[in-house]
N, C-alpha and C positions, 0 to 999 in steps of 0.2 A: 438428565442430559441438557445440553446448553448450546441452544442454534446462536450461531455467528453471523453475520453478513458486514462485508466492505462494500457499499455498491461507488464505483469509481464513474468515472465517466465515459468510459469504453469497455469497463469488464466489473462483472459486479464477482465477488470469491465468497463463497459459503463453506460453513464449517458445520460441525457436529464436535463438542467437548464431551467424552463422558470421564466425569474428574479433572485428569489432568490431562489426558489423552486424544487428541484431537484422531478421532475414529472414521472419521468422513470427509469428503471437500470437494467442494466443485469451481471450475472459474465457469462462467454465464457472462453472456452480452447485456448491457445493461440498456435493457430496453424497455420504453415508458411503457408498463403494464396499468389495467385493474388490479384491486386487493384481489377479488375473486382469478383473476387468472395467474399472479404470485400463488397465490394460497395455493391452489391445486398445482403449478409449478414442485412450489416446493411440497409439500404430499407426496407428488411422482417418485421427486430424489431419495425422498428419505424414505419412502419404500422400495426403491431400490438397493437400498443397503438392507432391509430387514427393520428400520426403525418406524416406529408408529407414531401418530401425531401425541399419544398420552405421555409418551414419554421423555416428552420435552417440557422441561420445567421453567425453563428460562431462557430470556430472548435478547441480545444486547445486538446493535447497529449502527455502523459508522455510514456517512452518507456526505458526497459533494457534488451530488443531484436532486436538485431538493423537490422536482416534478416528481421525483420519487417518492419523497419523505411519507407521503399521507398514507399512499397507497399499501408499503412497506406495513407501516402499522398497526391500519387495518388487516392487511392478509395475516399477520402472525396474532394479533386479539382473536381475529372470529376460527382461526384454523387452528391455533393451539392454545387456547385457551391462558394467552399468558401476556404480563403488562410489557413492552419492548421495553428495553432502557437505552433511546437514543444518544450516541455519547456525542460532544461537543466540546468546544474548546470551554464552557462554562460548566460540566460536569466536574465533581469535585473528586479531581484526581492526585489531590494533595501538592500537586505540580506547579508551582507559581510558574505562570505566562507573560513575561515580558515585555510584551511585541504591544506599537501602540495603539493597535486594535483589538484584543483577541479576540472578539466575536468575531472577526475574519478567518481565523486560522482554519484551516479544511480541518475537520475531524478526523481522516488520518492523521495528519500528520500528527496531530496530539495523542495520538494512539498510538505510533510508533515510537513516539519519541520517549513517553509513557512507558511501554514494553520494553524498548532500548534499554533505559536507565533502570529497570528494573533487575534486567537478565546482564546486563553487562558492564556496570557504574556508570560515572561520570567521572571527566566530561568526554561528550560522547557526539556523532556524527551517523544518522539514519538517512545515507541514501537509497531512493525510493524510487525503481526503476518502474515507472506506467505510461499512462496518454504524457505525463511530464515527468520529469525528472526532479525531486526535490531532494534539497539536503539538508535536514533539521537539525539543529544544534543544542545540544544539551548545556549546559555548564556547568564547571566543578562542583558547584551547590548545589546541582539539581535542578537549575528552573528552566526553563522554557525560554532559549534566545529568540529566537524566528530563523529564519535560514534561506535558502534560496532555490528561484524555481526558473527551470529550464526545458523547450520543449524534450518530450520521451522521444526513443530511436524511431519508433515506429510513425509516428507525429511526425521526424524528418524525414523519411521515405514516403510518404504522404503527399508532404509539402513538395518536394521535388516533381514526383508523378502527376501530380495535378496542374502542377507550374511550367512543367519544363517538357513540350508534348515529344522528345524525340528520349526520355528518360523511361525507364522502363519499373515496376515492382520489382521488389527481387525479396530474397529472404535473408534473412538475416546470419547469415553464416561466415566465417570469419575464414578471412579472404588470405594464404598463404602471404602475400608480401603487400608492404602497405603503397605500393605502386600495382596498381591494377592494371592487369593485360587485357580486361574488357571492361565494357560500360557497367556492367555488371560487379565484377571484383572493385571494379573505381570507385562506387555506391558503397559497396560494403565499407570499404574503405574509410572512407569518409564519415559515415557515421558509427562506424564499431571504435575505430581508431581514434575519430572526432573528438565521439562521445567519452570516451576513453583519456583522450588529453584533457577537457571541462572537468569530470570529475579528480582527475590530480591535480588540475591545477585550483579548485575550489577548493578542496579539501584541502591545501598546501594554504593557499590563506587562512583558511578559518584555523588551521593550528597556531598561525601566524599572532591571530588577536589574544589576547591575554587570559593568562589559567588553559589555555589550549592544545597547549603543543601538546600535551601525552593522550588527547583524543582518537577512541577508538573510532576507524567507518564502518559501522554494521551497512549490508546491501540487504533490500529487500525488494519484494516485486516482482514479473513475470519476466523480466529483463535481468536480474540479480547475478543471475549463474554464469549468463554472458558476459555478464562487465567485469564479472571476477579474473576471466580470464585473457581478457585485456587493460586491466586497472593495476599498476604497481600500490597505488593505495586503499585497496578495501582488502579490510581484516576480515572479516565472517561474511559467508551469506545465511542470510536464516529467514527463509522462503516465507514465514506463515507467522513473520513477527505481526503482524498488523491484525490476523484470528487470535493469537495468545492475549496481545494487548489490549482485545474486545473482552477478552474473559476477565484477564485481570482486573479491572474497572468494575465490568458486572461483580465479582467478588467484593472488592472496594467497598460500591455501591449497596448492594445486598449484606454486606457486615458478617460475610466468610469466603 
């Protein structure tokens, strides 16, 4: 079996692969732990399911928390007896990276982007519903454009609430007309709707630049299933592309 981990900046998402089968998953707050307190964290989970630490053979992790990184490490070496294979935008994912950094690129996104082109061609379009919003671009040949980053829905109800003291939390539920009858329906509004016009009209440009128009928009993320149903342009959601794209690599990587 094959432990996953995305730890994000607001929600870390664990998996369990046996085979091809993603058997297990948890989303978790991504909170700066010890190795010792991950390790038995994750122990808990996966005896929760019935899984034992022996039988995890392999460990791969994306991360763009890097107060994490050490910790992560050590809890899966001393609690499962197994090397992690942290991936990054310099893992060799066959995937030429274009961007005039790519040591910057968050290790999701190269993992989706990755997974994307994988499951679904090129050229291709992985928005990525979290703390941010990002839209990763594939291109017709397969490389790694760079794409763009926008804060997540939850990030603007946030920013509002903390900003604006007579603004209320509210949840994220998708408000009957986009003229709200309360301060409440207004918010929704705004950001479901908002968020809603950003990803059409981003996604309308980047078909816009060259080899791009017949780009598919994969959605992914805990926000995914929501934007599908206020977004004229996302083709799929596929909730657990970013645990597939962990495995795939560890496969890659490992030479099956």
């Amino acid at each position: 079996m094959l432990l996953v981990i995305d730890t994000g900046n607001t929600t870390t998402v664990a998996g369990i692969y046996d085979g091809d089968e993603l058997i297990a998953h948890w989303r978790l707050s991504s909170i700066l732990h010890t190795s010792d307190e991950l390790g038995i964290y994750f122990m808990n989970l996966l005896s929760s399911k019935g899984i034992t630490s022996s039988q995890i053979h392999g460990a791969a992790f994306a991360s763009v928390v890097p107060s994490l990184d050490f910790s992560m490490k050590e809890a899966i070496r001393q609690y499962f007896s197994v090397e992690p294979l942290q991936v990054n935008a310099l893992t060799d994912t066959g995937m030429q990276v274009l961007t005039k950094n790519p040591r910057e690129v968050g290790a999701d996104r190269i993992v989706n982007a990755y997974a994307g082109r994988e499951k679904y061609g090129s050229p291709l379009i992985v928005a990525d519903y979290g703390t941010a919003i990002t839209f990763d671009v594939v291109s017709s040949e397969g490389a790694y454009l760079g794409g763009v980053i926008a804060p997540g829905l939850q990030s603007g109800i946030s920013a509002l609430f903390s900003k604006a003291a007579k603004l209320p939390q509210v949840a994220l539920n998708i408000p009957e007309n986009v003229i709200g009858r309360s301060t409440d329906e207004a918010i929704q509004s705004g950001i479901l709707f908002g968020n809603a016009g950003l990803t059409d009209r981003i996604t309308d440009m980047i078909r816009e630049q060259p080899g791009m128009s017949e780009a598919k928009v994969i959605a992914t993320g805990g926000h995914a299933g929501l934007m599908k149903k206020v977004s004229r342009n996302i083709d799929v959601v596929d909730k657990w592309l970013t645990l597939e794209g962990l495995k795939m690599i560890h496969e890659r990587v490992n030479g099956r």
